[in-house]
N, C-alpha and C positions, 0 to 999 in steps of 0.2 A: 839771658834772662829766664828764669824760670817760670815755667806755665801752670796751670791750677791743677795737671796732671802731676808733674814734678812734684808739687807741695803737699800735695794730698798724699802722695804716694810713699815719700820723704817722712811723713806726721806717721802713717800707721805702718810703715815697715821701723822706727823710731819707737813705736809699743811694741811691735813684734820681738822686738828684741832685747826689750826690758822685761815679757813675758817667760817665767820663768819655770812655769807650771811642766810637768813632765807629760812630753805627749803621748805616750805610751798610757798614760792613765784618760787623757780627754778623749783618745779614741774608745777604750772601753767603756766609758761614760756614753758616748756617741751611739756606739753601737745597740746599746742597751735601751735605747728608746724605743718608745710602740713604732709600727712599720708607719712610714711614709703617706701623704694621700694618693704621690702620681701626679707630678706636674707633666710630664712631658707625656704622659700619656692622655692626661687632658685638655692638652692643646692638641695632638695628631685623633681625638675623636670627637673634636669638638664639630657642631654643623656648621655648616656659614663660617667664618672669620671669625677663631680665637680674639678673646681678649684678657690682656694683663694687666687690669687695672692698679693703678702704684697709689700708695701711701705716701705721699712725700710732702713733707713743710715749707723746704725752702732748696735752692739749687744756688752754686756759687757766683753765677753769670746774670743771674736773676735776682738774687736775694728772697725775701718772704713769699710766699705762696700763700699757705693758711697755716703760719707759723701755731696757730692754738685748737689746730682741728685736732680730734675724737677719734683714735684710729679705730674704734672699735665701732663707732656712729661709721665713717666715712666706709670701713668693709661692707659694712651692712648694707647701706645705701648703694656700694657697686654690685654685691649678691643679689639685690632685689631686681637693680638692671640687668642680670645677664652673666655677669664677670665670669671667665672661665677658671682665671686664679687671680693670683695678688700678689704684686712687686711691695715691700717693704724697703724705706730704708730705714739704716739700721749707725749709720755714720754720723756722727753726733757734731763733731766741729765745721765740718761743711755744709751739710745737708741738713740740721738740728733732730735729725732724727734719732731711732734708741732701738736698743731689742727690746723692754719695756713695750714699743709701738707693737712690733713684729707678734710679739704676745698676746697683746691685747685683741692685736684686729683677727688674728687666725681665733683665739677663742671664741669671736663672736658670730662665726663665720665656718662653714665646709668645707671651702674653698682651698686647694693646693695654694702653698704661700712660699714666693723667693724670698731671700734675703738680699738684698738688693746692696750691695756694701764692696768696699775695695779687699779683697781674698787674696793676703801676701804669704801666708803660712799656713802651716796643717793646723795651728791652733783656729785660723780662723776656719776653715773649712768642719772641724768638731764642734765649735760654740755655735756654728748654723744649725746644726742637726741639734744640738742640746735643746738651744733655747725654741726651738718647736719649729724650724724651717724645713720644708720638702724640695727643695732647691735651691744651691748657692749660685753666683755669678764668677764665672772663670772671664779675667778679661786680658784678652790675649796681649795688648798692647803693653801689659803691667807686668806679666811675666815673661821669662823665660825661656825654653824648653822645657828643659827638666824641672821647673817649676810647675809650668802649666800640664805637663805629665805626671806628674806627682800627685797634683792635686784632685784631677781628674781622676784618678786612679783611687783618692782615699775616698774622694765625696761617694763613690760608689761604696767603694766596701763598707762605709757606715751611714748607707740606705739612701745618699741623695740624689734627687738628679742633678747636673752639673749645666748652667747653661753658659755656654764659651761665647763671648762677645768678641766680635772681631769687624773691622772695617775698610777691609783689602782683601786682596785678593793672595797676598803673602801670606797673612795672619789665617786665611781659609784654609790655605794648604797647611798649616802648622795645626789649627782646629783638629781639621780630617786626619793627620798623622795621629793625634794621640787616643782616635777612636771617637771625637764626638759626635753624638746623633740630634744633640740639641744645637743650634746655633742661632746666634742675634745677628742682626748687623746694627750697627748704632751708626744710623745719622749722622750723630755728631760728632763732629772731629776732639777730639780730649783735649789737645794741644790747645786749639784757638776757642773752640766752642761754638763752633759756628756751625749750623746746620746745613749740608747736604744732602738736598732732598731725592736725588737720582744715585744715591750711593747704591741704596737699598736694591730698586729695580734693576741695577747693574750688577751686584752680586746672586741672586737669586738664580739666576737661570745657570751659574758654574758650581749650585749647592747638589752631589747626588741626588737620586731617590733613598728615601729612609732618613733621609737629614729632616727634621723638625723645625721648620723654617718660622724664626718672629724676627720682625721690622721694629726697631727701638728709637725714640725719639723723633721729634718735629710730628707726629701725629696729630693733626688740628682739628681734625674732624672727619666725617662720611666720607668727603672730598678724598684725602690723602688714602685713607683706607679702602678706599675699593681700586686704586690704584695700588697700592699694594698688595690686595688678594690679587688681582690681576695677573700682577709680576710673578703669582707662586708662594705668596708666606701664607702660612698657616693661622700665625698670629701676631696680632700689633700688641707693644709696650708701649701703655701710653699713663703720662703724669700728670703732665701740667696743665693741659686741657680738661684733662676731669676734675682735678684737685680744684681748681679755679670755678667751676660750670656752676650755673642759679640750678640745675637740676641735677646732679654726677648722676644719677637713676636709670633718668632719660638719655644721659651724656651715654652712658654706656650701652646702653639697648639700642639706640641709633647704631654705634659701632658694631653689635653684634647683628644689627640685619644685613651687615654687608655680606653678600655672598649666596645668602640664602636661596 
């Protein structure tokens, strides 16, 4: 039986391959944008506990969120809070989001912005840096080696930082081989969906020094996050808790006094 990782992954490696576009040109394109703002250097100088606040409408396990939210009001509203950057998604059939979104919210806004989307080729790794991202998501369980080496490899040379998502302690060791100095842990298992909340605090203390350490998913609130500075992360990705909050403002400036 296929899991919502399988399907999702199946849909866009499916365009990747009907994309026809020559990547020798989307990299020049890539390359030619104004410089980056420095995501991962805004989480390693940030005070207290980083925060990544996400843009997100809807998630496949949950369905709607704020399927009609304002990405460019909702930025706004996390800057006003605190927000150290901003997770966009950018995946349209599972997640109903857009680059359209990703656009909008960084133009309204300072703030370093991920692209927060499933990265199966170098065309996807160029269309991040095009369409205005200062950081893609490498997710290690999606790739390969020499996929997630490759791609790591291009996001840099056409100005990105690369945040590698991984949720073991095998996929750690695969991270650290290809050089990266950003890493996630996500919570959540891709397979089932189901959050683990001790992954993170478990991984953490087997991450070097110099590694850029964010905790992604199940973040519910102060509670979870000062247990995760705790562990060692630099910074929390957190969605559905702010996306959902009567106040995302206050939601976020709560998370950013952690640490302080």
């Amino acid at each position: 039986m296929a899991t919502y990782l399988d399907r999702i992954l199946a849909a866009h490696r499916e365009q990747a391959a009907a994309d026809l576009r020559p990547v020798s040109a989307l990299v020049e394109e890539a390359r030619s944008r104004p410089p980056a703002r420095g995501f991962a250097a805004a989480l390693a100088g940030a005070t207290g506990l980083g925060v990544i606040a996400e843009v997100k409408r809807r998630s496949p396990s949950k369905g709607d969120l704020h399927a009609g939210l304002d990405p460019a009001q909702v930025a706004t509203a996390y800057a006003a809070g605190g927000a150290t950057c901003l997770s966009v998604l950018t995946d349209r059939e599972w997640f109903g989001g857009s680059p359209e979104d990703l656009v909008a919210a960084r133009a309204a806004v300072d703030l370093p912005v991920l692209r927060k989307d499933f990265t199966v080729c170098e065309a996807d790794v160029c269309d991040a840096r095009t369409m205005g991202a200062d950081a893609v998501l490498l997710i290690a369980a999606a790739l390969d080696d020499a996929e997630l080496a490759g791609f790591h490899q291009l996001a840099h040379e056409v100005g990105l930082d690369a945040l590698v998502e991984i949720h073991d302690e095998a996929e750690l060791e695969r991270a650290l081989a290809v050089g990266a100095t950003l890493v996630g842990v996500n919570q959540r298992d891709l397979v089932t969906f189901e959050v683990d909340t001790d992954r993170a605090a478990r991984m953490a203390p087997q991450m070097p020094p110099g590694v850029v350490r964010v905790a992604e998913s199940g973040v519910r609130g102060v509670t979870d996050a000062t247990r995760l500075a705790q562990a060692g992360y630099h910074a929390v990705l957190v969605g559905e808790s702010l996306v959902t909050a009567a106040d995302p403002s206050a939601a976020v400036a709560a998370l950013r006094a952690v640490g302080r």
